[in-house]
C-alpha positions as CSV (number, residue, x, y, z in Angstrom):
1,X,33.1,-1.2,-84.0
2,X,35.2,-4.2,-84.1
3,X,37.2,-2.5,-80.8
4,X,33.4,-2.1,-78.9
5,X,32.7,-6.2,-79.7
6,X,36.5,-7.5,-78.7
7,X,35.8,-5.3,-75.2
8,X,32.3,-6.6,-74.5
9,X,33.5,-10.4,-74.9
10,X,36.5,-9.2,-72.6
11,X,33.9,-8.5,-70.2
12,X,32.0,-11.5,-70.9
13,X,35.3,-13.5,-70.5
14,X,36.2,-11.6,-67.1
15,X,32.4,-11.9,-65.7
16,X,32.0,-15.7,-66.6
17,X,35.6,-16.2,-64.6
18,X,34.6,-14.4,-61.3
19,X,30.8,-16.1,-61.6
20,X,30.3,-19.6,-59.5
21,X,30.8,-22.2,-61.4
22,X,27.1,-23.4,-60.8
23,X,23.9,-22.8,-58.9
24,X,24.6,-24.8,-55.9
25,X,27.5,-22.3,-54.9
26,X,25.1,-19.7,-55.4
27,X,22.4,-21.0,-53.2
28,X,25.3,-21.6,-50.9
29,X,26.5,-17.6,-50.6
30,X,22.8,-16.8,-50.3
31,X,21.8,-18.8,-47.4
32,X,25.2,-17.8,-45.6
33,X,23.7,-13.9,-46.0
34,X,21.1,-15.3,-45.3
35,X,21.4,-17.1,-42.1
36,X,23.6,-13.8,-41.2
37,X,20.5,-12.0,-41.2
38,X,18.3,-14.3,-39.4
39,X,21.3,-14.1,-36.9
40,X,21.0,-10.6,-36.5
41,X,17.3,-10.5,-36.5
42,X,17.5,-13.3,-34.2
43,X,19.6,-11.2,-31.7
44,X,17.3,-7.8,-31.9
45,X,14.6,-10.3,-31.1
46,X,16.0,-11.3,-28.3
47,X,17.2,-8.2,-26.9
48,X,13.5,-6.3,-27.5
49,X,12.5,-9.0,-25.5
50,X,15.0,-8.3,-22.6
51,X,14.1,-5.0,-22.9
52,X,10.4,-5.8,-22.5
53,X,10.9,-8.2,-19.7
54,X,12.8,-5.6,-18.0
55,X,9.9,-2.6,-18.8
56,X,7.7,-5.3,-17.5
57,X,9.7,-6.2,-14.0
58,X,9.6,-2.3,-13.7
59,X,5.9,-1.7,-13.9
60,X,5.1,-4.7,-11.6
61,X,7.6,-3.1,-9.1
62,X,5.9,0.3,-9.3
63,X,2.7,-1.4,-9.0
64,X,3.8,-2.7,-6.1
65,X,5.7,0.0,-4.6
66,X,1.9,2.4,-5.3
67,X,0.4,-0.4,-3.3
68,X,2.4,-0.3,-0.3
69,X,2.6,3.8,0.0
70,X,-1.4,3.7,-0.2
71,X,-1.6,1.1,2.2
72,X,0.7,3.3,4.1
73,X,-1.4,6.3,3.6
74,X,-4.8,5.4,4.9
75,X,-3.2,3.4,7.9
76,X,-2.1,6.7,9.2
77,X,-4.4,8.9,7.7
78,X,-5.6,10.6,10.4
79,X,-2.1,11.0,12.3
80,X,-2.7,14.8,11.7
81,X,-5.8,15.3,13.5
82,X,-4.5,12.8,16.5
83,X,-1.3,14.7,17.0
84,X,-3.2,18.1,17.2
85,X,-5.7,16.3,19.4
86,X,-2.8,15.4,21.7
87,X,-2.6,19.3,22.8
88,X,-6.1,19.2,24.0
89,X,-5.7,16.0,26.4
90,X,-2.2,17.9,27.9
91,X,-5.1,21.3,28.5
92,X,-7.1,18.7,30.0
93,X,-4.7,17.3,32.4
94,X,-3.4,20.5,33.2
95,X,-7.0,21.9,34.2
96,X,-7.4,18.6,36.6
97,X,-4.4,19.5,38.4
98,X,-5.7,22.9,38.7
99,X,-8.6,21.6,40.3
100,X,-6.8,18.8,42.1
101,X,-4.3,21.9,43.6
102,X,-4.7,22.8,47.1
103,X,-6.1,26.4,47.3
104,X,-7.0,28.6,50.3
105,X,-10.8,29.7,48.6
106,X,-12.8,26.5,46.5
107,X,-14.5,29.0,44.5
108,X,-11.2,30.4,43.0
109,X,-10.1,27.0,42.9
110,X,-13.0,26.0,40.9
111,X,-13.1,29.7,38.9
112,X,-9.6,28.8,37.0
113,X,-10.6,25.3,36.3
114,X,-13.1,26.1,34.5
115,X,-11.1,29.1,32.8
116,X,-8.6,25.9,31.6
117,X,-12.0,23.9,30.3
118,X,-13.1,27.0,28.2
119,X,-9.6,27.5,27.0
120,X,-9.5,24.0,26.0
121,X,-13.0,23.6,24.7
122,X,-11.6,26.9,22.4
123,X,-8.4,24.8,21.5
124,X,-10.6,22.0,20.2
125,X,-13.1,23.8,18.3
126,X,-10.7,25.6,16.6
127,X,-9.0,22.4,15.8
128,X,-11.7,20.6,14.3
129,X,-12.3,23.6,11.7
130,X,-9.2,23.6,10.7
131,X,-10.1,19.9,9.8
132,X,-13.0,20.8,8.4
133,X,-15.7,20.0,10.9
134,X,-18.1,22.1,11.9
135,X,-21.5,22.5,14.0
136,X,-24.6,22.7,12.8
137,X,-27.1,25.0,13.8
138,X,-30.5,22.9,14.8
139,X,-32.8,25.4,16.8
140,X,-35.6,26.9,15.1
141,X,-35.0,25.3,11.8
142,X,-37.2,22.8,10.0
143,X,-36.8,19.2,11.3
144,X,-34.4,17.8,8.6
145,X,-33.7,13.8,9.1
146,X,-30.3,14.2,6.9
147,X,-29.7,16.9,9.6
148,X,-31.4,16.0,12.7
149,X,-32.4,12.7,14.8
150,X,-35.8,13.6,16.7
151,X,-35.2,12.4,20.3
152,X,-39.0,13.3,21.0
153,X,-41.5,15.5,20.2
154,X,-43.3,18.9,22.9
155,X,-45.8,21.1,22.2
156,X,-44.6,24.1,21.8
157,X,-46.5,27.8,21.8
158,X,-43.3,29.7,20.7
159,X,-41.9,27.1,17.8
160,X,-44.0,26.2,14.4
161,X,-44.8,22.5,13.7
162,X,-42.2,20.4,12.4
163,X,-39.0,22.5,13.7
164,X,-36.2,22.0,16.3
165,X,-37.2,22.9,19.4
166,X,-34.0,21.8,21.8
167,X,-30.7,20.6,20.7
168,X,-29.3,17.5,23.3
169,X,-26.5,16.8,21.1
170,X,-25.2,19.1,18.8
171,X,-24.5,17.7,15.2
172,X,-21.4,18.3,13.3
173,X,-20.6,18.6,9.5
174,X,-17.0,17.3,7.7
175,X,-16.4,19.2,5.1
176,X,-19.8,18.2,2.4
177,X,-20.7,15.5,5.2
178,X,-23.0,14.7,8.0
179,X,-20.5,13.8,10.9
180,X,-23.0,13.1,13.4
181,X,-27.1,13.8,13.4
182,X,-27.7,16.7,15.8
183,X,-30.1,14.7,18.6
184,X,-33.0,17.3,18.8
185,X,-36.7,17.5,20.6
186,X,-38.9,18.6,17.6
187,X,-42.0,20.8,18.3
188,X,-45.2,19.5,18.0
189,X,-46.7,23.0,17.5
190,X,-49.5,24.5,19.6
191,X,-50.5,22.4,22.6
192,X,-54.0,21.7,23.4
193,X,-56.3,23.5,25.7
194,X,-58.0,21.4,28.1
């Protein structure tokens, strides 16, 4: 027992030689781990805040970038339809020079014109499907005004009340749309005997 009491006041002795000397050097090793610490808080502050600034720059850029390629978009959205469009006006030409060609018989002449104008009226049509417009059938229908603008009305023996009687301008649907109003005479139904 005496042994255990001599080695704890050894350690006493060894403990009291390695401790400061008093509370000031204490304070002192504290704020130096300390300000350590802040330091190396201070610099993961700083570069979370690079890294946001950067994440930042990068999301205004893509903003900007999305801004520019939908401006591009709907400037030449319809670059599609004009380029297909373009082989209808080279039909058209070359159904003028048909006509414009010196031939021995007019009526030939005038036969394979026409042949080039249905040809080309065929090219279009089958153009504007493929876009998604479409005609609209009018005649014998009930006068619709999201359908149909009534040019005027005519009695009319044949055709009900209230229905399309003539089409002058046929109407045309895009896609779920109303392209254009089909321009129509609408029956006034039975005309009166005099």
């Amino acid at each position: 027992m005496i042994d255990e009491t001599k080695e704890q006041e050894s350690v006493g002795e060894q403990d009291a030689a390695n401790a400061p000397e008093d509370l000031g050097d204490v304070e002192t090793i504290t704020e130096e781990g300390g300000e350590a610490e802040a330091e190396a808080i201070r610099l993961e502050l700083q570069e979370t805040r690079d890294q946001l600034m950067r994440v930042a720059a990068e999301f205004e850029n893509f903003k900007k970038r999305m801004e520019r390629e939908k401006s591009k978009l709907l400037k030449y959205a319809g670059e599609n339809i004009l380029r297909e469009l373009l082989t209808t006006l080279d039909n058209l030409d070359r159904a003028m020079e048909q006509g414009a060609a010196t031939a021995d018989d007019d009526a030939k002449k005038l036969e394979s014109m026409l042949q080039g104008l249905e040809l080309t009226r065929k090219g279009l049509i089958a153009t504007l499907e493929r876009f998604g417009v479409e005609p609209m059938e009018a005649v014998g229908l009930t006068f619709n005004p999201d359908e149909h603008d009534a040019m005027t009305m005519e009695a009319s023996d044949t055709v009900p009340a209230n229905h399309v009687l003539r089409v002058y301008a046929k109407g045309y649907r895009f896609k779920d749309r109303v392209l254009r109003h089909a321009q129509v005479v609408v029956s006034s139904g039975p005309g009166k005997e005099a």
